[in-house]
Structure formats: C-alpha cells, structure tokens
MIMI-461104 format. One record per residue (C-alpha): x, y, z. Coordinates in steps of 0.1 Angstrom, whole numbers, plus 5000, padded with zeros to 4 digits. Each point is the difference from the previous one (the first is absolute). Last residue first. Example, Ala and Ser with C-alpha at 12.3 -4.5 7.8 and 13.67 -1.06 7.14 Angstrom:
residues 2
513749895071;498649665007;
//
This chain:
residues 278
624229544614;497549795022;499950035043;499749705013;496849935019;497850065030;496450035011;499150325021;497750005028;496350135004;499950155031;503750215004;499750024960;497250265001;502250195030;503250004978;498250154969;499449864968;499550134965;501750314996;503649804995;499949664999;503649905009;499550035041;498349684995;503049834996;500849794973;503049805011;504049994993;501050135031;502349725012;497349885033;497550024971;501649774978;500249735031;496450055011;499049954964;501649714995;498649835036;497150094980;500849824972;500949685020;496950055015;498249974968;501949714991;499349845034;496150074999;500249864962;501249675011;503249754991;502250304985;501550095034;501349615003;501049954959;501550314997;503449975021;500350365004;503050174988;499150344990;502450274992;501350355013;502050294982;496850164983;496949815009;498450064968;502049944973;502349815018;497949755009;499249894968;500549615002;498149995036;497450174985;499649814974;500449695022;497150155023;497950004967;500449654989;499549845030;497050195010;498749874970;501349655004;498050005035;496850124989;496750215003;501250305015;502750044974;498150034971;500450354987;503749975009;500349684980;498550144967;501950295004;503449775004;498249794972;500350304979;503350075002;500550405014;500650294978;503050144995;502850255016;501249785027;499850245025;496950194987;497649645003;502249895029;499150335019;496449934986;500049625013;500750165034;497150225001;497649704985;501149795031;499650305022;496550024988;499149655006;501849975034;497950325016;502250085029;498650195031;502750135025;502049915030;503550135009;498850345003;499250284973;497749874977;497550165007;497349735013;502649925021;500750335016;496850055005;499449675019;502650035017;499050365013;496849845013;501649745014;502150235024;496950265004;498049635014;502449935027;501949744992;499149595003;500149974963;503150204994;502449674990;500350164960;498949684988;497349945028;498550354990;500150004965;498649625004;496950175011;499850254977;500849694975;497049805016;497650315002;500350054966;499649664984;496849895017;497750314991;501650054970;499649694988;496750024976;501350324984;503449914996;502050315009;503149894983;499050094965;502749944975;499050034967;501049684983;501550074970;500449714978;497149974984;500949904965;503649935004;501750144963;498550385004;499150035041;504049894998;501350304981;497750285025;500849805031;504050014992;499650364987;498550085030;496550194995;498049735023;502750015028;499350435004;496149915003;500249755023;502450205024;497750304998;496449795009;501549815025;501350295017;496950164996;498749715021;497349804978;496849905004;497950305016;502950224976;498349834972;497250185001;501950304983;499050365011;499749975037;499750365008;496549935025;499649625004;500050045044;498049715015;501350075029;502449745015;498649764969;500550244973;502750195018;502449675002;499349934961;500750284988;503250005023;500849654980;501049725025;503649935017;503249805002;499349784967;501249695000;503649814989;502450125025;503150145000;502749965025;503050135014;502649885027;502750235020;498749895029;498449675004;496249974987;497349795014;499749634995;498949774971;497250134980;498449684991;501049714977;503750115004;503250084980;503550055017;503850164980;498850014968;503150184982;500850274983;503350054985;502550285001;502049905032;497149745013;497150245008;497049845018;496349944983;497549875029;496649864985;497050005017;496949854991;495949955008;497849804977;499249735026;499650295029;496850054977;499650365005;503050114981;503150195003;503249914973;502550145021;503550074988;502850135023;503750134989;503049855025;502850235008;503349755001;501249945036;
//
C-alpha cells in the first residue's frame, strides 16, 4: 500500500468542506480519493495538513482570560499568531513576491488565517477534526492534549497548512530553479485563483510542468479538470501538498525562527506550514 498525503479544506458550511487524498505512484503523485466533507479518519502511516488555523493569539487568550495587555507591543499580535506574523513577513520579501508585487498590481495576498469574523467557528472545527483525524477523540483528555500540541507543532502526522502561502513558496523554488521570472499570466492566474476554474487550471499545470524544481525527484499527475472544478478542492489539493513535502522534510518549521518563538507560545497558537525557500 502506497502512503497516502491528506488535504482538508475545513469550513463551517459542510458545503464548502474538502478532502483530497494524494498517493505516491513510483515518482508521481496521484489523487488517489477526494470528498465533499472530511472523509474518514486516518490509517497508519497517513499524513495530513489542514487548511485553518490550530489556535488563537496568546494576546488575545490573556486579554479575554484576564484582560492582561501588559508587554504587548504590536496590536497586531490580538489579530494575528506570531507565527502568522513571521511566515507573512519572510513570503512578502521572496524574490518571487517581490518581482510579481511589480508587474501584478496586488498580488500578494498576506496570508491571515485567523479570520477575524471566523475564528470562533473555524477553530473549534479543525481542533475538533484534529482529534477525529488522529482517532484520539474518545482518550483521556492528557492524550488529546498532547495531540493537539504536537499538531499545532508540526510534529505529528497532522498540521496546519496555509494553501496560499505554500503556493507562493513553491512558485519561489520554481522562481530560483528556473532562473527567471515567471509569465505574467501565470501571476495573473495565481492572484486569481479563488475566483475561477481556468485560473486554477493554469496554475496547477505550471506546477505540474515544473515539478522538478520544486518537488525534487517526484511529479504531479493529477487529472486537472476534477480537483480544479472548486476552490475548496484546489486548496485541499495544496494542502494534501503540504502534508506530502512535510512528511520529506522540505517545510518551514517553526523551529527556524530563532529568538522569536518558543515551543510553549507555539503549543497554543499553532504553526502554519510551507516549503522551505533557497
């Protein structure tokens, strides 16, 4: 049996909910199941990401456990996870951000995950699916608490993905790999490719065409019409990505960020994943 790599688009509206299962043909990658839903908990030896955040900002946990502000220097730490905050920042200065912000107006999209107005829906859900994934939901509570820690660090067989940002991460390996800039209407699509099918399209065959500049020895084969249909697929599909990269190593861990995080902080607010840039 062929390891299978696990991408969850979560979302309140079970309508907007996917799952995407990648397997590994010899060197290609394959979609092996997809699902309107979350589709059932995890074999062994399975790994997957998934597209919300795992946790809230600590600012934001001692301002409304006990209305604790002191040494909170930057307000966006009530919106954001420091994580958030450090993985934003390092995309923005890629030289494939940096050239495309130039010739796409707008084309960075920041990458919050801890939408404001969802939080308080999309959290508990993907704790929750956390738990179902991992099949600990009927443990004792020290056996889902460690899963939970583990997940939101990165360092069990689920963990958060953020598809935008691994998207732009894997544009950059292409970006150095290829050794100049990318078309235009391949930025233009990648901006876009929430709101259509043709964009998708477009950006899932360059990926597919440059797979070895940033998947190393394996390739895509996807059939891209199907996984290309909705955005909650394509975004799972990218996920499902991201679980498969980081079961090979090739992920930004948090561990990476030296001075500016600690183990405990990233315990409660979770770490968002993508590929490591040269």
């Amino acid at each position: 049996m062929t390891a299978t790599f696990v991408g969850v688009d979560i979302a309140d509206d079970p309508d907007n909910r996917s799952r995407v299962d990648l397997g590994v043909n010899g060197k290609y990658l394959t979609v092996e199941n997809s699902f309107r839903g979350y589709g059932p908990r995890l074999a062994p030896g399975q790994w997957a990401a998934l597209d919300s955040p795992l946790g809230y900002p600590v600012a934001f946990l001692d301002l409304v456990n006990s209305l604790q502000t002191e040494g909170v220097e930057d307000s966006r730490q009530f919106k954001y996870r420091r994580t958030e905050i450090l993985v934003g920042d390092k995309v923005a200065q890629l030289r494939l951000v940096q050239e495309a912000n130039l010739r796409v107006p707008h084309f960075f999209n920041g990458g919050s995950h801890l939408k404001p107005t969802l939080g308080l829906q999309i959290v508990p859900g993907a704790i929750r699916e956390v738990m179902r994934l991992s099949g600990v939901s009927g443990d004792r509570e020290s056996v889902r608490r460690a899963t939970l820690h583990s997940a939101r660090l990165g360092e069990s067989h689920v963990l958060e993905a953020h598809p935008r940002l691994f998207l732009y991460s894997a544009l950059d390996r292409i970006r150095t790999g290829g050794g100049k800039p990318l078309p235009e209407d391949v930025l233009k699509a990648v901006k876009s490719y929430k709101a259509g099918v043709e964009s998708r399209q477009k950006v899932l065959g360059f990926l597919e065409r440059n797979s070895a500049h940033w998947l190393g020895n394996f390739a895509l084969r996807l059939g891209s019409a199907e996984i290309c249909r909705r955005d909650h697929d394509f975004d799972a599909l990218l996920c499902a990505l991201t679980a498969f990269t980081h079961a090979k190593a090739q992920t930004l861990t948090w561990g990476r960020f030296p001075g500016k995080l600690i183990g405990e902080t990233v315990k409660i607010e979770g770490h968002m994943v993508i590929l490591r840039t040269m």
